[in-house]
N, C-alpha and C positions, 0 to 999 in steps of 0.2 A: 515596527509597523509603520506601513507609510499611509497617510490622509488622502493622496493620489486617486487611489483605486475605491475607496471608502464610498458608499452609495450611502443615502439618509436611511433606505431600506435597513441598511446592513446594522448603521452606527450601535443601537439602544440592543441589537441584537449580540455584537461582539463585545461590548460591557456585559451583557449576562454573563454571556459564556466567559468570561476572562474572569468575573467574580466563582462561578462555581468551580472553574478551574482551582484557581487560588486557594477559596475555603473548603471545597468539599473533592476533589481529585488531589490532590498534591501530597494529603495527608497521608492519603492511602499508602503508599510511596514506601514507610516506613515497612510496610510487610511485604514489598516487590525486589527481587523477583523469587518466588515461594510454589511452592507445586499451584497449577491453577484451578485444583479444587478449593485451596484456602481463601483465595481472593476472588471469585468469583461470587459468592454471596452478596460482599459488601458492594459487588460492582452492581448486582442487580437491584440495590436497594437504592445505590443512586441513578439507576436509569427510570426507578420510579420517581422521584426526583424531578429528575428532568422533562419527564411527561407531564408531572403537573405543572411544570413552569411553562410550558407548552414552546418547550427548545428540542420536540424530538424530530426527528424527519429534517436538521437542518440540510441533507442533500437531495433530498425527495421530493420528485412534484408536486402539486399541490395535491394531484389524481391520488397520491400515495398518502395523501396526510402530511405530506412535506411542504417545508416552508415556499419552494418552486424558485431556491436562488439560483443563481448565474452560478458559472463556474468561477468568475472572478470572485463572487462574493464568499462562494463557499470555500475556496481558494485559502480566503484571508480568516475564514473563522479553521479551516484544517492547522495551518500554522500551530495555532493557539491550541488544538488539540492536540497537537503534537508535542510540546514540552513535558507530557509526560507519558509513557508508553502508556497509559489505563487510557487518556482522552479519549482516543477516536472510539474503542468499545465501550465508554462508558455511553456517546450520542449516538451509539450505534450505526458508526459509518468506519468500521473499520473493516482492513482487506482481510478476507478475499470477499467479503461481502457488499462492498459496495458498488467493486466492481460487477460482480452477478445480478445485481437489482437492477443496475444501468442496462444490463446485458437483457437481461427478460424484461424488463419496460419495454425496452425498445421492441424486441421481435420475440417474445413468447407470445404463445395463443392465449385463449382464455381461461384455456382448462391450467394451461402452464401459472397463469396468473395466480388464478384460486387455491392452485398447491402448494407454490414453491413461493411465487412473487410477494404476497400480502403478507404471509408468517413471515418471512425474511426479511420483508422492511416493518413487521411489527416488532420484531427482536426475541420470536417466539424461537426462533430456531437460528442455527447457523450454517454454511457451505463453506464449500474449497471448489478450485479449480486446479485440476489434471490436466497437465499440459507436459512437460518437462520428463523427459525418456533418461536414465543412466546411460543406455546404448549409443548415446546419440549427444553431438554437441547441441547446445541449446540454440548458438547461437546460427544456426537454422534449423530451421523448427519447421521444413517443409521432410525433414526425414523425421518419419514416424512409422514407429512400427506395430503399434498398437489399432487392433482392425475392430470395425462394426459391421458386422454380416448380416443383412436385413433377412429374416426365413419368418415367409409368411409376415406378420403384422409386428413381430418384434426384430430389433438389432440384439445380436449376441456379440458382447464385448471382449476382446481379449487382450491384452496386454501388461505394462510396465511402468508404471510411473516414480517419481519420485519427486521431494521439495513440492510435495500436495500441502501445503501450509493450512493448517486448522483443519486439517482431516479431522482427527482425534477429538470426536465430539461433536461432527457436523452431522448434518440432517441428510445432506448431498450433495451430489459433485459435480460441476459440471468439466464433462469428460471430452479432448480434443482426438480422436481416434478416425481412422481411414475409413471411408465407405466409398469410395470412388475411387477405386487402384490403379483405374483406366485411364484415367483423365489428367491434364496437365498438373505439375508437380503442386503449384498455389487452389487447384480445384480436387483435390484429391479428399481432403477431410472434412468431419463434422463436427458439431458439440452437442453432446446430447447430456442428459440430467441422468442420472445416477443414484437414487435414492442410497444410504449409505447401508442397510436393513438388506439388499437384494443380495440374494445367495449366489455367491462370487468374486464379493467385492470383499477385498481382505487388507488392512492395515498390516507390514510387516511390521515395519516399526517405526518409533518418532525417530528420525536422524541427529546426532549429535551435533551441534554449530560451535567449532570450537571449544567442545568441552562441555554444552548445555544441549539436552535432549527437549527437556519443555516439554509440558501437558496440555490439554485442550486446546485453545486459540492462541497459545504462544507454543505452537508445536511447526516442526515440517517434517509432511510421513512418506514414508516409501510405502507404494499402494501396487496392490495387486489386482487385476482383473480376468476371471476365469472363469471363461464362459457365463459370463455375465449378462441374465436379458433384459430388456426393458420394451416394453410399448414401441412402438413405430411414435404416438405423438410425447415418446420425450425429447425428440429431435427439436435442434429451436433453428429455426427459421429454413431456408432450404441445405438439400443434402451438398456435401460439395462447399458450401460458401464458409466453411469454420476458421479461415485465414480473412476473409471478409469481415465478418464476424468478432476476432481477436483483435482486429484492427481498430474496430468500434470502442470495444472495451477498455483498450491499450490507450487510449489520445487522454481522454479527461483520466484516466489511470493516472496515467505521470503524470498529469498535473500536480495529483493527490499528493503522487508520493513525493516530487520535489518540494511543494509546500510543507511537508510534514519534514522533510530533510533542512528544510529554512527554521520548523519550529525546532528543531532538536539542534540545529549550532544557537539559536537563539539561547536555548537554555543552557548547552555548554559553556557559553559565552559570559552568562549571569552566576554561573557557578566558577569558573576560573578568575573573574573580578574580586567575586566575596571571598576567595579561596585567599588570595594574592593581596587583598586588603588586610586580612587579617595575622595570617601565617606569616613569624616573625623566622627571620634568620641569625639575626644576634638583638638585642635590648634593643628597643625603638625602634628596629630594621625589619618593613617589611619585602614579602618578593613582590610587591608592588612600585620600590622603588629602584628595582633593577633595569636596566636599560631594554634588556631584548625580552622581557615580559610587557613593559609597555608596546613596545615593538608587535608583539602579539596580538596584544588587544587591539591595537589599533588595526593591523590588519584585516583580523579576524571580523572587527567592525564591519570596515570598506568592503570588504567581501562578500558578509551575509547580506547589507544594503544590495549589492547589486544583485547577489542571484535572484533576493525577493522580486525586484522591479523586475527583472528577465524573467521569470514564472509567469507574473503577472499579468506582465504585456503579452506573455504567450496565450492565457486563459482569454483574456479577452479579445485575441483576434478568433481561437476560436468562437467564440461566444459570436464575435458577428458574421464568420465567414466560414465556420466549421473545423474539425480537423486536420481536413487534405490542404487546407491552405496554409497549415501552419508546420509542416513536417520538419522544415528547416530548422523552427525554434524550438519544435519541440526536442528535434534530435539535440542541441542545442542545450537545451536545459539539464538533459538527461544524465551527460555526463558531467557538465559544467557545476551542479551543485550537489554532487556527492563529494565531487573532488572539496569544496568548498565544505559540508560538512564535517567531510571526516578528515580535516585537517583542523578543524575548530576541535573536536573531539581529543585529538593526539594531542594538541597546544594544552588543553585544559587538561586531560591526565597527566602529560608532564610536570603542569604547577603544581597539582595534587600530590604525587609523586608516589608512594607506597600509595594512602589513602585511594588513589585514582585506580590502583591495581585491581584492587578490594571489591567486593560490591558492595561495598557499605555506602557511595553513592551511586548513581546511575551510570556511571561514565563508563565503569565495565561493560556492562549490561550492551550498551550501546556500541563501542566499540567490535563488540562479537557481532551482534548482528546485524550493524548495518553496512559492514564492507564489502555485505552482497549486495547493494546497495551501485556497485561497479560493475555488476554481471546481469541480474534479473531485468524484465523486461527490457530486454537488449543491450549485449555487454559495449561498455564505453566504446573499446574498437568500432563497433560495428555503427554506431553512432558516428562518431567520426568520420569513418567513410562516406556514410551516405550523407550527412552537412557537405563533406570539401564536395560530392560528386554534383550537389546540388549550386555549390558556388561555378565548379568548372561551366556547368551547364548557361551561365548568366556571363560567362565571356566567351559562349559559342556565337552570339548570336550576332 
């Protein structure tokens, strides 16, 4: 953590959380990762907890009950949720939900508000976001084949989805499907809300990730929609704008998630030191005094230093100039610090060595799933591309 970005606001607020992380999250640990009916109890027992310490809503407006931080500052407290997979669901800012809160704040209606918005950042209920086609590469996401056919006052949904992350258990979805077949490729689709109850909407199945299928909110489901109706007002904001829309949601998105890719080498980092500290290799000889382990660490140091201050600085330019000003860093970040994660990851299961296999720590855990971490909201290529396309553009002129 760097003092840099640190607002007086934030200071007394990131000691809370760092002590409840500490004593009341971390323990948890010992029963992760276990079907998520098991752990699911103890997590609601500390988001009561957290309500009474009045740390809940730390990325919520004030309109929400939320603390109404910046993104840099919520930025620096996600990190810190992020050392351990429970964090972000136990302050209830974790995906696909926060990004949804942000999504309907912004442009749901009122009615949208009173349904979906307030339960959701109460932590009464949970959603997923439908976006992601098997038929179709992700990483354009203007081929969709999944349609909404407005008849009379309702759209009837049909399609395909898959990698709906926290389906299994959510309240609703919000669903990226065509309503505008006419129209240029980027103005063709919408997002409309999906209650998960509506007759048509069918989980196949939770997807296996390398071996782990996962329950409730550590799940990704292949979803079906068949003939599926909804209201004409679950649509969120106009018909046509659902790439306008994803756009919105996607900027402070990766914020989240590179912060939370900073909290997770941070912890790999603290666990391959103590790991390497103690783990002897002959009498007196730890792999702490081998060459290319210090070698490690210290890289691994310089590394998560800088992706954190690149995040950073990225949050903060949006914070004073928006999203679209910052596309370059973001794109930027995007790939920059997973590559940086999951290289802190591989370092620190290596020093582990069996142990690291195992999930007897986290290191497993993590390694499976955050190498999509390269793909999801926009695979590394495609990032790459549009940075160099944005540099060529700066020696056109």
């Amino acid at each position: 953590m760097t003092d840099l970005f640190l607002t007086p606001r934030l200071k007394p607020i990131l000691e809370q959380v760092q002590k409840f992380m500490r004593e009341e999250i971390l323990p948890l640990e010992q029963n992760f990762p276990h079907d998520w009916a098991n752990i699911a109890p103890a997590l609601e027992a500390k988001r009561t907890k957290i309500r009474a310490l009045g740390l809940w809503g730390l990325h919520l407006p004030a309109t929400l009950g939320g603390m109404g931080l910046s993104l840099t500052e919520f930025g620096q407290l996600s990190e810190v949720l992020a050392t351990s997979p429970l964090g972000h669901y136990a302050f209830c800012a974790q995906a696909p939900d926060i990004g949804n809160t942000e999504l309907l704040h912004q442009f749901g209606t009122e009615y949208q508000h009173h349904t979906f918005l307030q339960p959701l950042a109460a932590g009464k209920i949970r959603s997923c976001f439908a976006m992601t086609e098997p038929e179709f590469a992700g990483s354009n996401p203007t081929n969709l084949a999944t349609s909404a056919v407005l008849e009379g006052e309702e759209y009837v949904i049909n399609g395909h989805k898959w990698y709906t992350s926290s389906a299994d258990g959510a309240s609703f979805a919000i669903v990226m499907a065509v309503t505008n077949p006419e129209n240029a490729p980027h103005a063709r689709a919408s997002m409309l809300i999906v209650p998960t109850d509506t007759a048509g909407f069918r989980i196949v199945r939770n997807i296996s990730v390398m071996g782990e299928a996962g329950t409730g909110w550590l799940s990704h489901a292949e979803v079906m929609f068949e003939n599926c109706r909804v209201p004409q007002t679950h649509l969120i904001g106009e018909a046509g704008k659902g790439f306008n829309l994803a756009q919105h949601r996607l900027g402070p998105g990766r914020i989240h998630h590179c912060m939370r890719w900073v909290g997770i080498a941070e912890r790999a980092l603290d666990m391959m030191i103590r790991y390497a500290m103690k783990r002897e290799l002959n009498k007196g000889e730890t792999l702490a005094q081998q060459q290319v382990i210090q070698h490690w660490i210290a890289e691994s140091r310089a590394n998560i230093n800088a992706a954190r201050l690149m995040v950073l600085d990225t949050a903060r330019r949006i914070d004073a100039q928006g999203a679209a000003s910052a596309r370059s860093e973001i794109s930027a970040i995007k790939f920059f610090v997973p590559k940086i994660m999951l290289e802190v990851l591989d370092r620190a299961l290596q020093v582990h060595g069996g142990l690291g296999m195992s999930d007897d720590t986290l290191l497993a855990y993590w390694y499976r799933h955050e190498r999509a971490s390269r793909i999801y909201d926009g695979a590394d290529e495609v990032h790459k591309t549009a940075l160099a396309k944005q540099i060529f553009k700066g020696y056109e002129k």
